[in-house]
C-alpha positions in Angstrom: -50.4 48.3 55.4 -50.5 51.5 53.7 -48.0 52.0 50.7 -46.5 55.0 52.2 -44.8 52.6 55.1 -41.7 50.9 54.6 -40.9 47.5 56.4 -37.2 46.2 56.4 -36.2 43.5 58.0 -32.7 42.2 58.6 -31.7 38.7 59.7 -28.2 37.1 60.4 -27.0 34.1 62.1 -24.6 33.3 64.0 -20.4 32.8 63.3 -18.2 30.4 64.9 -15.9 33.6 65.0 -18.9 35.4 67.4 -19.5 31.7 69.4 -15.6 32.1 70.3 -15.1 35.8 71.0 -17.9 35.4 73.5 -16.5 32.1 75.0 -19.4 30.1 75.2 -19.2 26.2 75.7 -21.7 23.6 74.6 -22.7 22.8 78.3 -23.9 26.7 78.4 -25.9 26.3 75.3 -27.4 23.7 76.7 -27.9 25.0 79.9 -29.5 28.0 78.3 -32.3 25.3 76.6 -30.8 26.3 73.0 -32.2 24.2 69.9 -29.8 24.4 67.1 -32.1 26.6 65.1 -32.8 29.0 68.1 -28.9 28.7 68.7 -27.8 30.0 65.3 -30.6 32.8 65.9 -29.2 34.1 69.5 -27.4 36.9 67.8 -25.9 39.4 70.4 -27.7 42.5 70.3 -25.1 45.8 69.0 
C-alpha cells in the first residue's frame, strides 16, 4: 500500500443497552443463525 494512503478501521461490539432498545429476544438471535461471536459483531449500522 503506498505510504500516502491512510487505513482506519473502527470496531465495536455490541451493549446489552443496544440488544434492549432494539427489542430482540434470544429465539430471534437464533432464528437469525447468530453465533455468539457473530452476535456481539451484529452492530446496527448509523
Amino acid at each position: 500500500m503506498p505510504c500516502h494512503l491512510q487505513v482506519d478501521f473502527y470496531f465495536r461490539f455490541l451493549t446489552w443497552k443496544e440488544c434492549e432498545a432494539a427489542a430482540w429476544t434470544w429465539q430471534g438471535i437464533e432464528d437469525a443463525g447468530h453465533t455468539w461471536e457473530s452476535f456481539e459483531k451484529a452492530v446496527p449500522t448509523v
